[in-house]
C-alpha positions in Angstrom: 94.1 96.4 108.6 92.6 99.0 111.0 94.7 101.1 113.1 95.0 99.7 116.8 94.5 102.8 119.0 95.0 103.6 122.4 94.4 107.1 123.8 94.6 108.4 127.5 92.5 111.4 128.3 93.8 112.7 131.6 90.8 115.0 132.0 91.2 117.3 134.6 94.5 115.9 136.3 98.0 116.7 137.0 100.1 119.9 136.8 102.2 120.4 134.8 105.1 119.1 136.7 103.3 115.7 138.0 102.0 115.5 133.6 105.7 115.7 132.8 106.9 113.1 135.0 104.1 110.8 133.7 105.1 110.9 129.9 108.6 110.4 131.1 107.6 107.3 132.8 105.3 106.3 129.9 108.3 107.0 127.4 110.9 104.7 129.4 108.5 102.2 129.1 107.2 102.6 125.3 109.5 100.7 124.1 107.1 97.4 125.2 104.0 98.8 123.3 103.8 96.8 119.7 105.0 98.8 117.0 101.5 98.9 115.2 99.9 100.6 118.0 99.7 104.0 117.8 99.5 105.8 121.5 98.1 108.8 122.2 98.5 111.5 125.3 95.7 113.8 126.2 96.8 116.0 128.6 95.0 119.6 129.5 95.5 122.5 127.3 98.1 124.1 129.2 100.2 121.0 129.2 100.1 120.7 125.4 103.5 122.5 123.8 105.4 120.9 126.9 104.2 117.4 126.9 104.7 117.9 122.8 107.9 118.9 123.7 108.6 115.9 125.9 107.6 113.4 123.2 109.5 115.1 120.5 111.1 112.2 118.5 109.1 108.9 119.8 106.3 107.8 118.5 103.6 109.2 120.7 101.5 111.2 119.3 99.3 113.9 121.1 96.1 114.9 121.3 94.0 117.9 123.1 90.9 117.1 125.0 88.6 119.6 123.4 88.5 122.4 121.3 86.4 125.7 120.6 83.6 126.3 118.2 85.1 129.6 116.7 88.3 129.8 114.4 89.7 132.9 117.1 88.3 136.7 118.7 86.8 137.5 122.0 86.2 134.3 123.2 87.8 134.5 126.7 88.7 131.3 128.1 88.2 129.4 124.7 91.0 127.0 122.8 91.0 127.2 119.2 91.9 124.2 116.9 93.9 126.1 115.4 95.9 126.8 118.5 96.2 123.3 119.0 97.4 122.4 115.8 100.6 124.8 116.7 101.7 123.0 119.6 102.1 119.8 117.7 99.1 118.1 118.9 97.3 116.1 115.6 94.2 115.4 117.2 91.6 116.4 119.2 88.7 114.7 121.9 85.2 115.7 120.8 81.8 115.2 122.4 83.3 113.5 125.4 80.2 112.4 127.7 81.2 115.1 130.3 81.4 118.1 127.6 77.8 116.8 126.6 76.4 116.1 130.0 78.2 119.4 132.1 78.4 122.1 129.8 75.6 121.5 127.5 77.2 120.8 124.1 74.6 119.9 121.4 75.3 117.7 118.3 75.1 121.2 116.4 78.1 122.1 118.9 80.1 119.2 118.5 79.5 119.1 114.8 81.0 122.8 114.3 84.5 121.4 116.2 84.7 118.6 114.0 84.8 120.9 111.0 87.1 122.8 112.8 89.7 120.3 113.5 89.2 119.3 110.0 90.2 122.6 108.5 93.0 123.2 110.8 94.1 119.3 109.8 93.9 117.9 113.7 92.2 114.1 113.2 88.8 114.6 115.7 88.5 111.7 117.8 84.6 111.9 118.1 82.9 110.1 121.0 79.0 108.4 121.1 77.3 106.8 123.8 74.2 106.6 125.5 73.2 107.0 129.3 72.0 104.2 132.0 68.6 105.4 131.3 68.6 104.9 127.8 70.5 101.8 127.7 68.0 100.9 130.6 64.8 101.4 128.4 66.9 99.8 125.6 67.0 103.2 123.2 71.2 102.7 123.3 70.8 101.8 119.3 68.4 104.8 118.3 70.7 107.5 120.6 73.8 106.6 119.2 72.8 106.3 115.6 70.9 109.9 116.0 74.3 111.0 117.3 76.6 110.0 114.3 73.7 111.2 112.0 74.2 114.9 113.3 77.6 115.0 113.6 79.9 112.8 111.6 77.3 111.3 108.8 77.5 115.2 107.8 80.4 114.9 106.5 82.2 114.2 103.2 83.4 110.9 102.7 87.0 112.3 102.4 86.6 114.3 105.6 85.2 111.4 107.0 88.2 109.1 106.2 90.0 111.6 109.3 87.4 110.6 112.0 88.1 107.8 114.7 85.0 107.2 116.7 85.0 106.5 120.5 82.1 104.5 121.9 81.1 105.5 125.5 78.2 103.5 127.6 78.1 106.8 129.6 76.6 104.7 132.3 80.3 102.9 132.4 82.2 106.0 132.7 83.7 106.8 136.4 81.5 104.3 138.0 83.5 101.4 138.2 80.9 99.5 135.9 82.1 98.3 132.5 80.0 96.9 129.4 80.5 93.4 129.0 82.9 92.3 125.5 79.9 91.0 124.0 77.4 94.5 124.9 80.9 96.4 124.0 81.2 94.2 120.4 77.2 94.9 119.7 77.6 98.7 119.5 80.7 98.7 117.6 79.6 96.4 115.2 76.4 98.2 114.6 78.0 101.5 114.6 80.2 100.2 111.4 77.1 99.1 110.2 75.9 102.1 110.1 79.0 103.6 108.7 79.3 101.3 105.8 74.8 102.0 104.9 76.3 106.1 105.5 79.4 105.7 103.6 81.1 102.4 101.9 82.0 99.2 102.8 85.4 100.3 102.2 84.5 103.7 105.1 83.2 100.8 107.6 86.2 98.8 107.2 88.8 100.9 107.5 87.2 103.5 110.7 88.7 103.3 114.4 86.3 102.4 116.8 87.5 102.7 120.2 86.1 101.4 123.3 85.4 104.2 125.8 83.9 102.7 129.5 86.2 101.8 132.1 89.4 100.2 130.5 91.6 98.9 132.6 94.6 96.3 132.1 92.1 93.4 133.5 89.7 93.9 130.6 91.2 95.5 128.3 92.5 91.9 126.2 88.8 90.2 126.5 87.6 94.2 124.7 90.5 94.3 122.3 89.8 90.8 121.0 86.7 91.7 119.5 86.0 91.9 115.8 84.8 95.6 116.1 86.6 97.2 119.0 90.0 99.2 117.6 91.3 100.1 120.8 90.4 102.1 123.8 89.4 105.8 125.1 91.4 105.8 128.5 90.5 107.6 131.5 91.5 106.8 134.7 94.0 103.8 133.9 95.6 106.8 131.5 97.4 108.3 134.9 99.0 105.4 135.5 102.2 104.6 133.1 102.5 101.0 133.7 98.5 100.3 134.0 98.6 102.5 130.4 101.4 100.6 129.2 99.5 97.0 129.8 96.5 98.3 128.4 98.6 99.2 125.2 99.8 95.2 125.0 96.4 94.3 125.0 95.7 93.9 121.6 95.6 90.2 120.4 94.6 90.5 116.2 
């Protein structure tokens, strides 16, 4: 059976002492989470060693919401994966919408961090989508399939076996609108579809395919129901414990 996934990205929220008290209140309320979901904190980069710290012995698991496209030198400001890996985290967001849409990152981009997590053993949660205007002039299948094609359809089959994909209707993200189960079910299914013509049957069956657009604890059982759809990308929702906590219930197979 797939691995039921659900991973809150925190983006740009909390400091340090507001992200502490929220995996405290998320870790006195774990134990209601089904043991064959695996949870995942993405806090910012500085929080990463102390929230790792803080989930020491439970099984969370952490991830960072980025990384660089260099391996380390004189890249002020930049994160390396490899400076993730060392604080514990095991995986890493990349290609997020708002990494694509505000600071310009190509598929060449975002392919070049996927190797890098790879090498430095982080498991890349890679995100797709497509925008209201492309869903609008019905293009959504042709985007996201040219997306997976630069990025993670360039890989080994091995390497590939470390992905989990995270669908995003980028048109759902922050504005309160949310992709029905059934548009939600059509993406996912085709992007396994596409995975299994890419890779194997075996590759399509066994990939992660998260839901990424406005999860919240009112939709998040109709989403998790469906054949395709492994769990959820979590923003906002993510900052609440006991609104993430619900969300992680959710699953019904």
């Amino acid at each position: 059976m797939r691995p039921q996934i659900v991973a809150g990205n925190w983006k740009m929220n909390n400091d340090l002492h507001e992200g502490r008290k929220l995996t405290q209140s998320i870790k006195e309320l774990q134990g209601d989470i089904p043991a064959d979901v695996t949870v995942i904190l993405a806090p910012p980069f500085i929080h990463l060693a102390e929230i790792s710290r803080e989930i020491m012995d439970t099984p969370l698991k952490l991830s960072a919401q980025n990384c660089a496209t260099e391996e380390k030198g004189a890249f002020t400001g930049e994160v390396s994966a490899s400076m993730i890996r060392s604080t514990g985290a095991q995986y890493v967001i990349i290609g997020h919408s708002e990494r694509r849409s505000y600071y310009n990152e190509t598929d060449d981009v975002i392919y070049k961090k996927i190797q890098l997590a790879l090498k430095n053993d982080l498991y890349p949660i890679v995100c797709c989508g497509e925008s209201l205007s492309q869903r609008e002039n019905e293009q959504y299948f042709p985007v996201v399939e040219d997306q997976l094609e630069k990025t993670v359809f360039k890989l080994s089959s091995e390497d590939f076996g470390r992905v989990i994909l995270a669908y995003e209707p980028v048109w759902a993200i922050g504005t309160g609108k949310t992709a029905t189960p059934e548009q939600a079910q059509e993406m996912h299914g085709f992007i396994r579809q596409k995975i299994q013509e890419n890779f194997s049957r075996d590759a399509g069956e066994n990939t992660a395919i998260l839901y990424g657009g406005s999860c919240k604890p009112s939709n998040a059982a109709e989403l998790f129901a469906q054949p395709d759809i492994d769990g959820g990308l979590i923003g906002g929702a993510s900052l609440k414990s006991k609104d993430f906590i619900e969300i992680s219930k959710s699953f019904s197979k």
